[in-house]
Backbone as CSV, one residue per row, in Angstrom:
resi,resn,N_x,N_y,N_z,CA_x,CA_y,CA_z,C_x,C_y,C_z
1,UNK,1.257,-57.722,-18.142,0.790,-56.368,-17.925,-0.080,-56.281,-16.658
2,UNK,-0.965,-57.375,-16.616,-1.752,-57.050,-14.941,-0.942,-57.189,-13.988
3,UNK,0.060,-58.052,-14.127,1.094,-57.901,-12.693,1.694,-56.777,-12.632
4,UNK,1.988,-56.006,-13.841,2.609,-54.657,-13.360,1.929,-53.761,-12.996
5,UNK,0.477,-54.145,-13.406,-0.882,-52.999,-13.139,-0.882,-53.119,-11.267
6,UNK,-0.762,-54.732,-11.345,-0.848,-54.811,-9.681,-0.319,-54.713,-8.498
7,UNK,1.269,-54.922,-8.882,2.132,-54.359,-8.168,1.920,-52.425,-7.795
8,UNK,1.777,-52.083,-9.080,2.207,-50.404,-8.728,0.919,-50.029,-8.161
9,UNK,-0.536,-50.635,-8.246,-1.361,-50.240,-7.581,-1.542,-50.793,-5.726
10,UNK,-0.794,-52.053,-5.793,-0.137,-52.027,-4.181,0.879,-51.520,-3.808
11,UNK,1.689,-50.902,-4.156,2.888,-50.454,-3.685,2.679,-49.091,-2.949
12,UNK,2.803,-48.924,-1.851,2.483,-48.028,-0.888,3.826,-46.943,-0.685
13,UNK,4.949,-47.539,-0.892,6.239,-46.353,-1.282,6.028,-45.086,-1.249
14,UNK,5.211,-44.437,-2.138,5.345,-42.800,-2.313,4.082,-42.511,-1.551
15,UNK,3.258,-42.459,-0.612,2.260,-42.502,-0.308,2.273,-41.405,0.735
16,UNK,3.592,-41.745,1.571,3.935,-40.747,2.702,4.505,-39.266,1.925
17,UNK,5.380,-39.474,0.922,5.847,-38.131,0.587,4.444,-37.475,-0.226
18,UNK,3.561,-38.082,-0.934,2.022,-37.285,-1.393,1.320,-36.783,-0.282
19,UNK,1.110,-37.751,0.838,1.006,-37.211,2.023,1.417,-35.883,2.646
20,UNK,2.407,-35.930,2.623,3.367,-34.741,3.162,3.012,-33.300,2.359
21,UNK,3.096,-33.966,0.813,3.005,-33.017,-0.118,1.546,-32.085,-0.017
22,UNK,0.351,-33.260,0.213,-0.885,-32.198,0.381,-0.912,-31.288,1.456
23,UNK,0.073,-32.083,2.811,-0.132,-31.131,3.852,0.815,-29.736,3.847
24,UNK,1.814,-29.910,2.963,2.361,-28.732,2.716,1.749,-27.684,1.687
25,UNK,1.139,-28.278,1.002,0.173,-27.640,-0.250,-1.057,-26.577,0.614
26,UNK,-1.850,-27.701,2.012,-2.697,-27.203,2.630,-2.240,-25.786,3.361
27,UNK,-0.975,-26.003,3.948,-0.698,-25.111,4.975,-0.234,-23.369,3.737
28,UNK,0.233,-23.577,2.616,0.650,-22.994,1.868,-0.840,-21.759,1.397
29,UNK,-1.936,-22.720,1.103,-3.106,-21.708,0.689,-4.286,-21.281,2.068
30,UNK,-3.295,-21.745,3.174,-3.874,-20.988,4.222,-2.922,-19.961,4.840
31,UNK,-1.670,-19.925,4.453,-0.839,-19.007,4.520,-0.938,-17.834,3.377
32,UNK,-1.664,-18.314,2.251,-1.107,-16.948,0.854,-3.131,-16.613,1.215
33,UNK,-3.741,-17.406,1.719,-5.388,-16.787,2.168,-5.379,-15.623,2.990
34,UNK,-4.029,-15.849,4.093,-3.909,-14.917,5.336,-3.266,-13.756,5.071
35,UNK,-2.607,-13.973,3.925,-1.925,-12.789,3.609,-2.836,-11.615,2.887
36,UNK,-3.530,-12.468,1.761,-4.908,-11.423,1.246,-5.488,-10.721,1.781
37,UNK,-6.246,-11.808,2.749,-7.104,-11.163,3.860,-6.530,-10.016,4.471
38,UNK,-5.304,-10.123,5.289,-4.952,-9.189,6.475,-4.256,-8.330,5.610
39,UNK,-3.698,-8.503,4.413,-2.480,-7.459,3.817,-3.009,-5.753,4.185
40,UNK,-4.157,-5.870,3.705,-4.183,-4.496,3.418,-4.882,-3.365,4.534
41,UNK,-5.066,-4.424,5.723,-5.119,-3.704,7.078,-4.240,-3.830,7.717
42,UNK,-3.009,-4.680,7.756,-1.665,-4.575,8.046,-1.088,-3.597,7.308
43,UNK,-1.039,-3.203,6.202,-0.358,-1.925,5.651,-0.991,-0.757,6.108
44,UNK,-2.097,-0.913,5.835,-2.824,0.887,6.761,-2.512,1.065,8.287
45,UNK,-2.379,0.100,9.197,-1.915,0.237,10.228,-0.752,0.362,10.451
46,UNK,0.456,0.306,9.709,1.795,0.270,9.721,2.206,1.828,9.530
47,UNK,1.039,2.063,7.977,1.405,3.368,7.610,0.236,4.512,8.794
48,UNK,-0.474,4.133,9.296,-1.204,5.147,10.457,-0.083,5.127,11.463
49,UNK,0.503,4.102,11.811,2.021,4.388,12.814,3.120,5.014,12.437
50,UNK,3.096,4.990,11.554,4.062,5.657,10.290,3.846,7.065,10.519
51,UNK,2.773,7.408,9.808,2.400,8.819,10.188,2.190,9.657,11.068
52,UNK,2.237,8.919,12.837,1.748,9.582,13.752,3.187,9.534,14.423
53,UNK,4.070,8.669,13.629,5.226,8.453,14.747,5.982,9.860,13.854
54,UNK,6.095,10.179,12.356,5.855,11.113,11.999,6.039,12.544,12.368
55,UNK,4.550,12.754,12.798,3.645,14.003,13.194,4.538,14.154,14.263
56,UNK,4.829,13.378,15.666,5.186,13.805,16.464,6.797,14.413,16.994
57,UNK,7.229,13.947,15.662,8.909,14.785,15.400,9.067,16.391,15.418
């Protein structure tokens, strides 16, 4: 049992894809952060263009 404890605690194999995985995890809750943040002054500005492009018909 300690050799199998010791092997899988040296075995470096999956290390790069966990790797990968946090940095995709990272980029993910700075992408769904940016969306919160800006959503709802990106929609009022869409719909103020909206309305003026609108008005001027």
């Amino acid at each position: 049992m300690r050799e199998c404890w010791r092997r899988f605690v040296a075995d470096q194999s999956g290390a790069t894809a966990v790797e990968y995985a946090v940095v995709c995890a990272g980029i993910f809750l700075v992408a769904v952060g940016a969306m919160v943040a800006f959503g709802a002054a990106a929609t009022n500005m869409f719909n103020h263009i909206s309305n003026a492009v609108a008005g001027a018909q």
